[in-house]
Backbone as a chain_set.jsonl record, in Angstrom:
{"seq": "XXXXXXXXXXXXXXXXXXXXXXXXXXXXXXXXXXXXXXXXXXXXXXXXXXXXXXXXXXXXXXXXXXXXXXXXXXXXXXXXXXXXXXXXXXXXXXXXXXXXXXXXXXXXXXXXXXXXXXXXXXXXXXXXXXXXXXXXXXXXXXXXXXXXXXXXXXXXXXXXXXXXXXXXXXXXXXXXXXXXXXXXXXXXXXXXXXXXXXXXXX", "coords": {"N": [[56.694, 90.593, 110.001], [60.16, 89.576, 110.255], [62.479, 90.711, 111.387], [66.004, 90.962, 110.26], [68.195, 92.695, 111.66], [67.86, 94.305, 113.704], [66.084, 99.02, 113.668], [66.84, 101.945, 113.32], [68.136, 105.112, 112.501], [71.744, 104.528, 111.964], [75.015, 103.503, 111.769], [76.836, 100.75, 111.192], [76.808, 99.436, 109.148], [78.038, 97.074, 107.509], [79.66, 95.502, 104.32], [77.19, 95.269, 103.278], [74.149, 95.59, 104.687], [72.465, 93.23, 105.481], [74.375, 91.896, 106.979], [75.341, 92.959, 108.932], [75.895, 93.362, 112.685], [75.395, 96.392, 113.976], [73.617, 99.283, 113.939], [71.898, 100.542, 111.445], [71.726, 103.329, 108.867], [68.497, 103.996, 109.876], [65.531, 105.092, 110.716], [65.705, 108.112, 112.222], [67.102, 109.987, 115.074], [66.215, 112.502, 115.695], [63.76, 111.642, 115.19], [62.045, 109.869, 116.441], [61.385, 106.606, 115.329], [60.046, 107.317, 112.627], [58.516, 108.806, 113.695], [55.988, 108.259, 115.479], [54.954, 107.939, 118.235], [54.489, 104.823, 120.672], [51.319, 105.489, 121.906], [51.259, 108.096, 120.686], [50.35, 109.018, 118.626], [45.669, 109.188, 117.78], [44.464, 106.828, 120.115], [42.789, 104.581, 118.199], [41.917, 105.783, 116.038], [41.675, 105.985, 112.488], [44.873, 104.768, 110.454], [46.143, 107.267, 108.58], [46.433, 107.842, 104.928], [49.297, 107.08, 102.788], [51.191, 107.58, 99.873], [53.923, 106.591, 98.073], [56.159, 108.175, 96.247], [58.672, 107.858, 93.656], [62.094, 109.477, 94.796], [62.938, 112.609, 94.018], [65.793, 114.567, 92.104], [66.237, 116.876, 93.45], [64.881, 116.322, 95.829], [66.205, 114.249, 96.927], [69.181, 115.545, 97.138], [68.576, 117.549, 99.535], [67.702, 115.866, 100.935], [69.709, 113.777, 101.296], [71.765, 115.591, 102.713], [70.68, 116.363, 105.357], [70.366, 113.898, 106.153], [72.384, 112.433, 106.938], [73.546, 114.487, 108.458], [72.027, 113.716, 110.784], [71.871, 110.839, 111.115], [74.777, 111.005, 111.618], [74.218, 112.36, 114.604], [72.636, 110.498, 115.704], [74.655, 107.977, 115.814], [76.373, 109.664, 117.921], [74.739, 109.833, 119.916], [73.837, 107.399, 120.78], [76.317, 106.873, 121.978], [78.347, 105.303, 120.842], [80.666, 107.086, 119.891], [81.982, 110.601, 119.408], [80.817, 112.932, 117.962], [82.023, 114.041, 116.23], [83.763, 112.175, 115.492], [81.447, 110.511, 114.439], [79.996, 112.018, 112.822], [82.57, 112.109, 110.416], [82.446, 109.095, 109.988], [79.675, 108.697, 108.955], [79.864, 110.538, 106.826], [81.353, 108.805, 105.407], [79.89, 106.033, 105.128], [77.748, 106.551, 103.99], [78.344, 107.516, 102.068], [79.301, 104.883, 100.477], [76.961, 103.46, 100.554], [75.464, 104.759, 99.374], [76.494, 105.338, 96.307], [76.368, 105.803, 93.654], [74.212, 108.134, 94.173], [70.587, 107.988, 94.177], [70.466, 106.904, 91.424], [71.965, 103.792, 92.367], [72.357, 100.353, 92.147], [70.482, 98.072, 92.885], [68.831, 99.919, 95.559], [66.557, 101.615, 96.619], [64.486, 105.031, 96.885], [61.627, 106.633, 98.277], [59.873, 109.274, 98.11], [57.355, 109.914, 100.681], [53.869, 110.763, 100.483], [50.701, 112.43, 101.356], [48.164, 113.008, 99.921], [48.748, 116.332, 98.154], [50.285, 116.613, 99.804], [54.081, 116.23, 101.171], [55.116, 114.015, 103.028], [57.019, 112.223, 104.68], [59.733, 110.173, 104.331], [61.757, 107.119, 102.643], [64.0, 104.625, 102.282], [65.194, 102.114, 100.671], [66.493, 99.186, 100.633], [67.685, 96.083, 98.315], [67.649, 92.456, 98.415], [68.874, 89.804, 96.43], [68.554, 86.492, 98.455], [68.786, 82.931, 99.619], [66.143, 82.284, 100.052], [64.662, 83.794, 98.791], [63.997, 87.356, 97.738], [65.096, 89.94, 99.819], [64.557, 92.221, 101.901], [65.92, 95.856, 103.061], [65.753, 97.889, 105.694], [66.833, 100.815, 105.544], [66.527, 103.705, 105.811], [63.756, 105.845, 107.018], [61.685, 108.013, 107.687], [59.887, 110.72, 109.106], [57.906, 114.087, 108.533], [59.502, 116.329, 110.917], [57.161, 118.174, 111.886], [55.064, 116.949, 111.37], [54.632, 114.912, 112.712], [53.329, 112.349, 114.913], [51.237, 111.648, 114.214], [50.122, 109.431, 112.927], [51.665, 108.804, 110.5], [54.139, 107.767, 110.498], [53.547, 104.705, 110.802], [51.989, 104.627, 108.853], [53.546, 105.115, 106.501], [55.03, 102.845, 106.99], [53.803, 100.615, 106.1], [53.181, 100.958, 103.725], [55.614, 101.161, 102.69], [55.418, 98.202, 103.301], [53.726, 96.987, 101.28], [54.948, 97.862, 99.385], [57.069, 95.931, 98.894], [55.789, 93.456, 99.006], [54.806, 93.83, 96.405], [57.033, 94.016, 94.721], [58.074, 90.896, 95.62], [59.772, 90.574, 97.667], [60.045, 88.693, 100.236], [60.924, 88.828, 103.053], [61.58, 91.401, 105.461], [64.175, 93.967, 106.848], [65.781, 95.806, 109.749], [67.524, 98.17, 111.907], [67.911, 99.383, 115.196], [68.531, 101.962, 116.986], [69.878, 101.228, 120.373], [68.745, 102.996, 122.486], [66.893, 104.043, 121.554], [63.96, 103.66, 122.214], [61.235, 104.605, 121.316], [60.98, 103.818, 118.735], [61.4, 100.921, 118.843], [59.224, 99.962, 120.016], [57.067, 100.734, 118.39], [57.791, 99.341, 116.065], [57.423, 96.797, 116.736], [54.806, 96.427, 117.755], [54.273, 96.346, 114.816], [54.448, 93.67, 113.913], [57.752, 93.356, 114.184], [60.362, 91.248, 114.678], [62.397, 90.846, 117.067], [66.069, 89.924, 116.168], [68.64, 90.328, 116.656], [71.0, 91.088, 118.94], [73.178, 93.526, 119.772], [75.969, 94.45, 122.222], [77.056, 97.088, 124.543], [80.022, 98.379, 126.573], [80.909, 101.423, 128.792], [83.933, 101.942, 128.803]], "CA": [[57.909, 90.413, 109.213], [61.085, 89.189, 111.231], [63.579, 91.672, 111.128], [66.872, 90.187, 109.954], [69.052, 92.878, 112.558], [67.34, 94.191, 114.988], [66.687, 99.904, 112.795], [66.748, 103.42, 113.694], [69.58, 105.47, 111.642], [72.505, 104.806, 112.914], [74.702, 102.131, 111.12], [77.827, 100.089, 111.236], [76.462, 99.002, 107.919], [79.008, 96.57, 106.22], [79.104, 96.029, 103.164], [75.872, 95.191, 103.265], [72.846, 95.991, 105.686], [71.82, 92.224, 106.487], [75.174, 90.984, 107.18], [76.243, 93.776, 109.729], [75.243, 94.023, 113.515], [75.242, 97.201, 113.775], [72.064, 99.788, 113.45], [71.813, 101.142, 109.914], [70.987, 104.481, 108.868], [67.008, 104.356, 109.825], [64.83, 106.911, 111.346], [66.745, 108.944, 112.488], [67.149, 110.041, 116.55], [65.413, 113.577, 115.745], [62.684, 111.373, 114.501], [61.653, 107.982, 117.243], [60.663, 105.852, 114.842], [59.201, 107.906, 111.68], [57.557, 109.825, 114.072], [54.638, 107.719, 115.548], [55.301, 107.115, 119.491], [53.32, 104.573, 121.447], [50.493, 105.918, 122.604], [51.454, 109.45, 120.656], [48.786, 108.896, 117.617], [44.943, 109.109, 118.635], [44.577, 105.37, 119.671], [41.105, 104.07, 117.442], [42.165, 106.65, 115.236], [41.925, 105.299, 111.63], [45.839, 105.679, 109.912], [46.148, 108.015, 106.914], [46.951, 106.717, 103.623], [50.046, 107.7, 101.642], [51.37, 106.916, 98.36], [55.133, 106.381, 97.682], [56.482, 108.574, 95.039], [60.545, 107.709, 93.953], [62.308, 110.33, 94.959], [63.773, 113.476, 92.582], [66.567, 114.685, 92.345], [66.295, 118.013, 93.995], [64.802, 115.816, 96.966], [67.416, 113.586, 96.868], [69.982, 117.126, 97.683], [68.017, 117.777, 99.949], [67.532, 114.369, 102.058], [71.064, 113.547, 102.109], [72.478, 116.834, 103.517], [69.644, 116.204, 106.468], [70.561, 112.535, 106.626], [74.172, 112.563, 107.05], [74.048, 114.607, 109.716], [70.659, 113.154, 111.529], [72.57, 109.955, 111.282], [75.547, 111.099, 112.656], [74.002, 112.512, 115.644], [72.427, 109.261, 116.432], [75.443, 107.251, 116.588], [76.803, 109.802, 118.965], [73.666, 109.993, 121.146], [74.065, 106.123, 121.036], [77.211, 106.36, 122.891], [79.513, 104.752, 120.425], [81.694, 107.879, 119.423], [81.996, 111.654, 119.692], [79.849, 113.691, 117.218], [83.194, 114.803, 115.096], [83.789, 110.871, 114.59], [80.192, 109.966, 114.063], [80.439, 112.617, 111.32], [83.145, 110.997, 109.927], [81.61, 107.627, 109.569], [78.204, 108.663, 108.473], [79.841, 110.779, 105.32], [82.207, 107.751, 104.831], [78.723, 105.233, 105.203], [76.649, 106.929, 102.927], [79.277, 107.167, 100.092], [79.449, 103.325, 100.354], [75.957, 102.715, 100.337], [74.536, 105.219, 97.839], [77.986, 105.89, 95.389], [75.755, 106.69, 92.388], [72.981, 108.475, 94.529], [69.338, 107.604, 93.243], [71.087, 105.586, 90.867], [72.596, 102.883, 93.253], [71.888, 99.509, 92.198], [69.468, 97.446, 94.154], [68.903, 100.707, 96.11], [64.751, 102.632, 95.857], [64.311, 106.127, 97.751], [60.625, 107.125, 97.827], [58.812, 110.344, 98.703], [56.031, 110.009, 101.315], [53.199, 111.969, 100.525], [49.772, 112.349, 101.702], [47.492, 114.135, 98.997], [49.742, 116.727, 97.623], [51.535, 117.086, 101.121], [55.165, 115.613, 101.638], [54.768, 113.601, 104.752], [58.472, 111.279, 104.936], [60.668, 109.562, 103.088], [61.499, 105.621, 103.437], [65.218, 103.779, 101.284], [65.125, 100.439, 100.845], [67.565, 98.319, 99.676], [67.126, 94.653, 98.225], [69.178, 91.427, 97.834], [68.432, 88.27, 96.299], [68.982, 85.066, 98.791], [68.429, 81.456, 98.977], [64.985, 82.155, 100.348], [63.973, 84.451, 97.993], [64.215, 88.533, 97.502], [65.001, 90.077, 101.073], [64.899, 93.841, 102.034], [66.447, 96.493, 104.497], [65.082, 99.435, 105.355], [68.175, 101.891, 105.431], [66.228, 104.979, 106.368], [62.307, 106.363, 107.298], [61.35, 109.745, 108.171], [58.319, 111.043, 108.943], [58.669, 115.765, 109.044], [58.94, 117.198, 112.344], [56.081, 118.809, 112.042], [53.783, 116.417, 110.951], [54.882, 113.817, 113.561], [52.309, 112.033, 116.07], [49.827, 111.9, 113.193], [49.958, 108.407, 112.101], [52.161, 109.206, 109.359], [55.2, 106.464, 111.005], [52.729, 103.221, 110.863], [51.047, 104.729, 107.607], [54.779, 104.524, 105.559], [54.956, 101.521, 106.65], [52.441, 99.764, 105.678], [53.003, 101.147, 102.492], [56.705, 99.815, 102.053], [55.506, 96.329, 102.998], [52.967, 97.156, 100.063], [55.573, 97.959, 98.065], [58.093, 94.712, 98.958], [54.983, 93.007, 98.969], [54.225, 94.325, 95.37], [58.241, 93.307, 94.169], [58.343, 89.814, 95.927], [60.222, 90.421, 98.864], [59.966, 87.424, 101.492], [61.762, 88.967, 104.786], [62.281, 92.806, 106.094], [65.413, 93.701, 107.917], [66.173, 97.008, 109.664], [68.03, 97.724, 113.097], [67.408, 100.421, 115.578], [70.175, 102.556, 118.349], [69.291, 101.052, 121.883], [67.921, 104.44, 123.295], [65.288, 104.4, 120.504], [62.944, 102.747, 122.497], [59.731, 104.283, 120.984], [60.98, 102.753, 117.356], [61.678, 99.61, 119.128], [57.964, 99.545, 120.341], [56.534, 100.726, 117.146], [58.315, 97.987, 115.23], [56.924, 95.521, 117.758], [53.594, 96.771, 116.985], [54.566, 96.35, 113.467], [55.238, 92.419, 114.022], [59.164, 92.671, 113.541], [60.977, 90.537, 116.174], [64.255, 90.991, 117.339], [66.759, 88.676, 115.746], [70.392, 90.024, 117.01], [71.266, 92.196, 119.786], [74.583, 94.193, 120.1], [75.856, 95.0, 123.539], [78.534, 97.666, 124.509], [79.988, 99.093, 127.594], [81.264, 102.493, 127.988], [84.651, 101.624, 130.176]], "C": [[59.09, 90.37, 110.161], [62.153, 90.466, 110.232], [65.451, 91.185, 111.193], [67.974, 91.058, 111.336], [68.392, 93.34, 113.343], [66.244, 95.245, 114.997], [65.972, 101.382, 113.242], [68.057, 103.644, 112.572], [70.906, 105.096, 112.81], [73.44, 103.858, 112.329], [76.2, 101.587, 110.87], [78.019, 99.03, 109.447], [77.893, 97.861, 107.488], [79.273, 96.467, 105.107], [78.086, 96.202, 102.388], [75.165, 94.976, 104.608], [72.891, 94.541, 106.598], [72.886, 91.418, 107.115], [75.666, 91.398, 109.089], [75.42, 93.663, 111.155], [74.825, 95.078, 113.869], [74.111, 97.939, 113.495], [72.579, 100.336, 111.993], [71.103, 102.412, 109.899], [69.442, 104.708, 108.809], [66.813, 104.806, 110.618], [65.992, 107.007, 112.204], [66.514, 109.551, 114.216], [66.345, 111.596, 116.807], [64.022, 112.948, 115.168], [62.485, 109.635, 115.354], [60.562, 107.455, 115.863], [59.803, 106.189, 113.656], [58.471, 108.254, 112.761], [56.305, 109.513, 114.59], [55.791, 107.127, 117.04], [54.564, 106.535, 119.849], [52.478, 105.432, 121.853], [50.151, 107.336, 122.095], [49.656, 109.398, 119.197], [47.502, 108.516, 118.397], [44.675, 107.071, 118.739], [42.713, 105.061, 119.196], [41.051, 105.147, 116.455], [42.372, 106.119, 113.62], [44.019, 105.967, 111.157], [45.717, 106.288, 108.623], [47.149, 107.167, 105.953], [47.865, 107.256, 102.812], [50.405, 107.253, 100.519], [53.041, 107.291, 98.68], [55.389, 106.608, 96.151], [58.073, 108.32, 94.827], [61.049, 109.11, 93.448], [62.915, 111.309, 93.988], [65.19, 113.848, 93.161], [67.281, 116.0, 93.498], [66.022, 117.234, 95.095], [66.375, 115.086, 97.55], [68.64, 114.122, 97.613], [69.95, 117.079, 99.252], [68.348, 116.805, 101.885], [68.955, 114.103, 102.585], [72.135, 114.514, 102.944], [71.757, 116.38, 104.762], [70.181, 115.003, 106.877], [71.766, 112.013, 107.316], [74.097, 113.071, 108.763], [73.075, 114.085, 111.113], [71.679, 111.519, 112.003], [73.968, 109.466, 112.414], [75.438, 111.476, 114.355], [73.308, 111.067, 116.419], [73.216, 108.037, 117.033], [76.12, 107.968, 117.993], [75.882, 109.671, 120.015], [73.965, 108.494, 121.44], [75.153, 106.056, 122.388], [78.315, 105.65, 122.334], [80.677, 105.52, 120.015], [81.259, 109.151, 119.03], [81.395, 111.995, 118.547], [81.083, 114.271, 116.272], [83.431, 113.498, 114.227], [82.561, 110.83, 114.171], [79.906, 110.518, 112.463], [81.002, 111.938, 110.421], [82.458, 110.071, 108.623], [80.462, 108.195, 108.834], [78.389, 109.455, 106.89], [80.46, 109.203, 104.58], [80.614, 106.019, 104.304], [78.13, 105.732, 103.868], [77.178, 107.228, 101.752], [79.28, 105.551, 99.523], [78.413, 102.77, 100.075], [75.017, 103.102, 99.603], [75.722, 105.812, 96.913], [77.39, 106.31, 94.432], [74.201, 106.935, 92.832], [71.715, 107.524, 94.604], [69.304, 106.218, 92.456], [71.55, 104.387, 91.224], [71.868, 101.915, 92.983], [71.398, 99.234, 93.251], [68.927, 98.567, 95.412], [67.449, 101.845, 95.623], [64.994, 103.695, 96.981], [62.992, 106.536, 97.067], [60.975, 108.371, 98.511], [57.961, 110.002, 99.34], [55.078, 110.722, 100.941], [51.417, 111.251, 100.671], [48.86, 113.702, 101.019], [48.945, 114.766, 97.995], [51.045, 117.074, 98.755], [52.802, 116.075, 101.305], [55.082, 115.159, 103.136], [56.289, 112.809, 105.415], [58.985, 111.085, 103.746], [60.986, 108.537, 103.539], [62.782, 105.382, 101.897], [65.321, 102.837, 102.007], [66.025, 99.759, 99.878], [67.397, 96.879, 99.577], [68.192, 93.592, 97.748], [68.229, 90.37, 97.395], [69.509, 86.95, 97.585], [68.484, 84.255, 98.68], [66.845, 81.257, 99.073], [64.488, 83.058, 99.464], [64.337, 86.285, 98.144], [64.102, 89.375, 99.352], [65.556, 92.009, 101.049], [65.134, 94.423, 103.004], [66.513, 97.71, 104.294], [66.664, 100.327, 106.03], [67.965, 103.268, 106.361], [64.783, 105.414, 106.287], [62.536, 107.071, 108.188], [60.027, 110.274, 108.198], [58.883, 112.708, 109.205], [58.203, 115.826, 110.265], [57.94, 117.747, 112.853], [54.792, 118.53, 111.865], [53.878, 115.057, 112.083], [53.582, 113.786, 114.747], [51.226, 112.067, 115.055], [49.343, 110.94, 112.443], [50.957, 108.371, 111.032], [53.225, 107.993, 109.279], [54.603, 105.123, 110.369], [52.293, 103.825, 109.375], [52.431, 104.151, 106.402], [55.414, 103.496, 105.454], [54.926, 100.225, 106.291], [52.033, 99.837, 104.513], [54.01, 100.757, 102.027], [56.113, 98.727, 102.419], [54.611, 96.301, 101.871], [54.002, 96.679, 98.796], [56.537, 96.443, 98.131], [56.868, 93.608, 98.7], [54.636, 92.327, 96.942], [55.759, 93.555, 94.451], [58.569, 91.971, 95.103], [59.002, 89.503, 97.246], [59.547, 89.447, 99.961], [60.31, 87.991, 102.893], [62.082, 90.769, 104.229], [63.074, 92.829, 106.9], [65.9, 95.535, 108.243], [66.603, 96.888, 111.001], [67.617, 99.273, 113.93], [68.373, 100.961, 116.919], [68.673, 101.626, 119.59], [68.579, 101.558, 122.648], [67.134, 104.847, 122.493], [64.582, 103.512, 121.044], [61.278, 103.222, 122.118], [59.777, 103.856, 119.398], [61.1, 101.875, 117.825], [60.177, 98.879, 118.888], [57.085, 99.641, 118.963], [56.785, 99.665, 115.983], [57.541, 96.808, 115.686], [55.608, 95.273, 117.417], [53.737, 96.44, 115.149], [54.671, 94.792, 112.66], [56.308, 92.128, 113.336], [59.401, 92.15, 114.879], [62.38, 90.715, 116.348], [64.867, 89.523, 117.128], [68.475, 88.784, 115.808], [70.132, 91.14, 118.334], [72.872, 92.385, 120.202], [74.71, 94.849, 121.667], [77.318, 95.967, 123.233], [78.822, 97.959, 126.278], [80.785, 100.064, 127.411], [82.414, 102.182, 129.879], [85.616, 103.199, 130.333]], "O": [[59.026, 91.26, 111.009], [62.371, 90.819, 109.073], [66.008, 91.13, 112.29], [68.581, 90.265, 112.056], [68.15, 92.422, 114.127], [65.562, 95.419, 116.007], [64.788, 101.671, 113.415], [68.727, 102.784, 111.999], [70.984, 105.315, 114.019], [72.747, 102.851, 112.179], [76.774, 102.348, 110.092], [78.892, 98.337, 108.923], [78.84, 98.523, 107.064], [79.153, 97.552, 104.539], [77.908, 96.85, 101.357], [75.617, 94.246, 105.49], [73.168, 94.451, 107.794], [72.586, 90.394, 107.73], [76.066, 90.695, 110.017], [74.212, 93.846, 111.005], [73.646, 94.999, 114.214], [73.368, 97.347, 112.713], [73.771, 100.443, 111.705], [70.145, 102.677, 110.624], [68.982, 105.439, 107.932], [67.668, 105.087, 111.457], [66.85, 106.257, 112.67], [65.322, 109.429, 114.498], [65.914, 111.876, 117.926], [63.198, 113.734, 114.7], [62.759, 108.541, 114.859], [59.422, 107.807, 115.561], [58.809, 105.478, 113.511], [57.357, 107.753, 112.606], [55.394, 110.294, 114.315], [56.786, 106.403, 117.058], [53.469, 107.081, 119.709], [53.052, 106.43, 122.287], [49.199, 107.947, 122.582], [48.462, 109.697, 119.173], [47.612, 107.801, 119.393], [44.698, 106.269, 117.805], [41.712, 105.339, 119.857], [39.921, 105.386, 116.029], [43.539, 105.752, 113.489], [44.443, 107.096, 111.405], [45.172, 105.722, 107.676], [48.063, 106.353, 106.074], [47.388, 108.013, 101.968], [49.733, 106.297, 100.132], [53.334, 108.197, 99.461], [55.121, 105.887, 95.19], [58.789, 108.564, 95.798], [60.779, 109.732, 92.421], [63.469, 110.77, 93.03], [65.643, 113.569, 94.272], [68.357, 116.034, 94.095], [67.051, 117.246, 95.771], [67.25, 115.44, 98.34], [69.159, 113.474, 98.522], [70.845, 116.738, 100.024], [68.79, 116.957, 103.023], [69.358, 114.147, 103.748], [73.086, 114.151, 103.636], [72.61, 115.797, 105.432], [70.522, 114.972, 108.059], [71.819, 111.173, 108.214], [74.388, 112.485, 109.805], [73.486, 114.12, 112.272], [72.055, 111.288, 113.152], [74.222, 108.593, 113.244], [76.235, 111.078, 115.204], [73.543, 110.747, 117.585], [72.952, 107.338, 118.012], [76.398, 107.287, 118.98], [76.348, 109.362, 121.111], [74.428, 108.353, 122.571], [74.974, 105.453, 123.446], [79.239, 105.325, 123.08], [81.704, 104.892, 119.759], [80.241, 109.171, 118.338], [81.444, 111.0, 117.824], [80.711, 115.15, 115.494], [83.399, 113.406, 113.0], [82.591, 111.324, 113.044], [79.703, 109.912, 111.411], [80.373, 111.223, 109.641], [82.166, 110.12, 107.428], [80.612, 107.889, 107.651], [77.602, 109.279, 105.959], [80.084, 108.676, 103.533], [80.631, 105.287, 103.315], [78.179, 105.101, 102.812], [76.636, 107.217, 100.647], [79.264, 105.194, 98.345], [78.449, 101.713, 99.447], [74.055, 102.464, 99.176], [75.733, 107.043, 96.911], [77.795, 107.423, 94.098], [73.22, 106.388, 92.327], [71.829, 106.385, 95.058], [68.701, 105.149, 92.563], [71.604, 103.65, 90.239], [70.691, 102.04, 93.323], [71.597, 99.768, 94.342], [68.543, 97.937, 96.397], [67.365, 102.591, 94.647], [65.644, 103.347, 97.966], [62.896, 106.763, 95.861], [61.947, 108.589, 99.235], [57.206, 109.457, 98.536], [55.493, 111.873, 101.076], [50.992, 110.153, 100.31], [48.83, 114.88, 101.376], [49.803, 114.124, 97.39], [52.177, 117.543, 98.634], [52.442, 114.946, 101.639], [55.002, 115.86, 104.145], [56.528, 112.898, 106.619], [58.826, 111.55, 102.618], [60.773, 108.41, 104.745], [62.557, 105.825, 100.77], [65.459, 102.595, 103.206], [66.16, 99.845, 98.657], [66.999, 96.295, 100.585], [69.178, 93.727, 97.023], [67.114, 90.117, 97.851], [70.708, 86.679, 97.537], [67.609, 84.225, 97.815], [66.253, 80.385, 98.437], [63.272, 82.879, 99.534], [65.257, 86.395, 98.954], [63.044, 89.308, 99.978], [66.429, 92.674, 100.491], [64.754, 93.906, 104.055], [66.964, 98.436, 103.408], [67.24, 100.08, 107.09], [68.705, 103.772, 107.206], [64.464, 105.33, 105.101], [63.262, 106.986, 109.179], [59.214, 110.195, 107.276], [59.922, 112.899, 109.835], [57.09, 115.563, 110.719], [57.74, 117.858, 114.063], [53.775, 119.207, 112.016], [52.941, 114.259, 112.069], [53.036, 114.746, 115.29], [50.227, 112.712, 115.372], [48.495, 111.089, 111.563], [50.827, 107.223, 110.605], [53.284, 107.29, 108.271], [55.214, 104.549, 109.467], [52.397, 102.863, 108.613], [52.375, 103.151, 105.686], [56.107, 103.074, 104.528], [55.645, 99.229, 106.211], [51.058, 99.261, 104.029], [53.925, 100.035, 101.033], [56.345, 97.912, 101.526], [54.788, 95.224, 101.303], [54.01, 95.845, 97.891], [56.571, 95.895, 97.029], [57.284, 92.714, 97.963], [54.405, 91.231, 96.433], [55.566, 92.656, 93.632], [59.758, 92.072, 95.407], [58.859, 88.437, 97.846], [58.427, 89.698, 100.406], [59.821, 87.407, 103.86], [62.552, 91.224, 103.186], [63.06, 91.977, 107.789], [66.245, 96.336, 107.373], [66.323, 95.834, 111.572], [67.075, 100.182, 113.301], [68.828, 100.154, 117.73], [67.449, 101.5, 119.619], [67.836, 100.97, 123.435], [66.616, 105.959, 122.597], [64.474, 102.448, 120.435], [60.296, 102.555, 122.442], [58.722, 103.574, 118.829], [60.749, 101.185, 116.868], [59.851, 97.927, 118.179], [56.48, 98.657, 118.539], [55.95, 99.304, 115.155], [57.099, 95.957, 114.914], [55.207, 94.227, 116.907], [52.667, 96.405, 114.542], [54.862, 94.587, 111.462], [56.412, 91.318, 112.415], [58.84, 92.476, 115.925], [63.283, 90.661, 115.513], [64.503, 88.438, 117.58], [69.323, 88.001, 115.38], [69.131, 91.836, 118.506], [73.579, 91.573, 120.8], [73.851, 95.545, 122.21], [78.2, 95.862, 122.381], [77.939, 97.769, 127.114], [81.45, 100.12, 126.376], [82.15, 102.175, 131.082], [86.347, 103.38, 131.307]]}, "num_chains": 1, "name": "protein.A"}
């Protein structure tokens, strides 16, 4: 699936995901990549299978207190602005891009889970264009504690299920620069890089 920007959390977002260069709030910089590094899962290791539950509301609480600030630390680790701005931005972002939570048109938040165990979480947001129904992954998480376990590649493989399952034609998510084991995992994933943002720090 060609990846319309380039996605880790992190996100310059505009007013919409596929328009913006910018990374977008996915996985998050305490989390390379939902949690699956090259080489970190056993390799010939089958992946585990989760199911995508949409999220409650108590999760919901929950996620975005965590997200906000996961987010914000990634733009600063990035290098684009001090951890007080990044703040900032990332409450000001995430009012803009979920204003009625849960509720947020065109806007799904699952649950990960594996059995009865919570394994991530994965928001996806969807547009209609000329080519047909196009989606952008916002944010995937695999827990800290369950990371290196397949769990990254397993959620997936279960959103393209699910875009799969609602019509979606094209995935689009972007990723900070210094996330290079989401870069690789994506790669593995067959997304391709289709913008690249440069900066310098003068």
């Amino acid at each position: 699936m060609p990846t319309t920007l380039g996605s880790q959390r992190g996100a310059g977002i505009g007013d919409r995901p596929w328009s913006d260069p910018e990374p977008s709030p996915m996985p998050r910089t305490r989390n390379p990549l939902g949690g699956v590094a090259p080489g970190g899962y056993g390799r010939g290791m089958p992946t585990p299978t989760v199911r995508l539950e949409p999220m409650t509301d108590a999760q919901y609480a929950a996620y975005r207190e965590g997200a906000e600030e996961s987010y914000a630390e990634g733009i600063a680790g990035s290098g684009a602005m001090s951890l007080e701005a990044a703040r900032a931005k990332s409450a000001e972002d995430y009012a803009r891009l979920l204003p009625d939570g849960l509720a947020t048109e065109d806007n799904r938040l699952w649950t990960a889970y594996d059995g009865d165990l919570e394994v991530g979480v994965l928001w996806l947001a969807f547009k209609d264009t000329s080519e047909g129904v196009s989606a952008f992954g916002f944010d995937f998480e695999v827990r800290e504690e369950l990371r290196r376990h397949g769990y990254g590649r397993a959620i997936m493989l279960a959103a393209e299920q699910v875009c799969r399952d609602l019509g979606v034609v094209q995935v689009g998510l972007s990723v900070f620069g210094n996330n290079l084991g989401a870069q690789a995992l994506y790669e593995q994933m067959g997304f391709q890089v289709s913008a690249i943002q440069m900066t310098k720090r003068l």
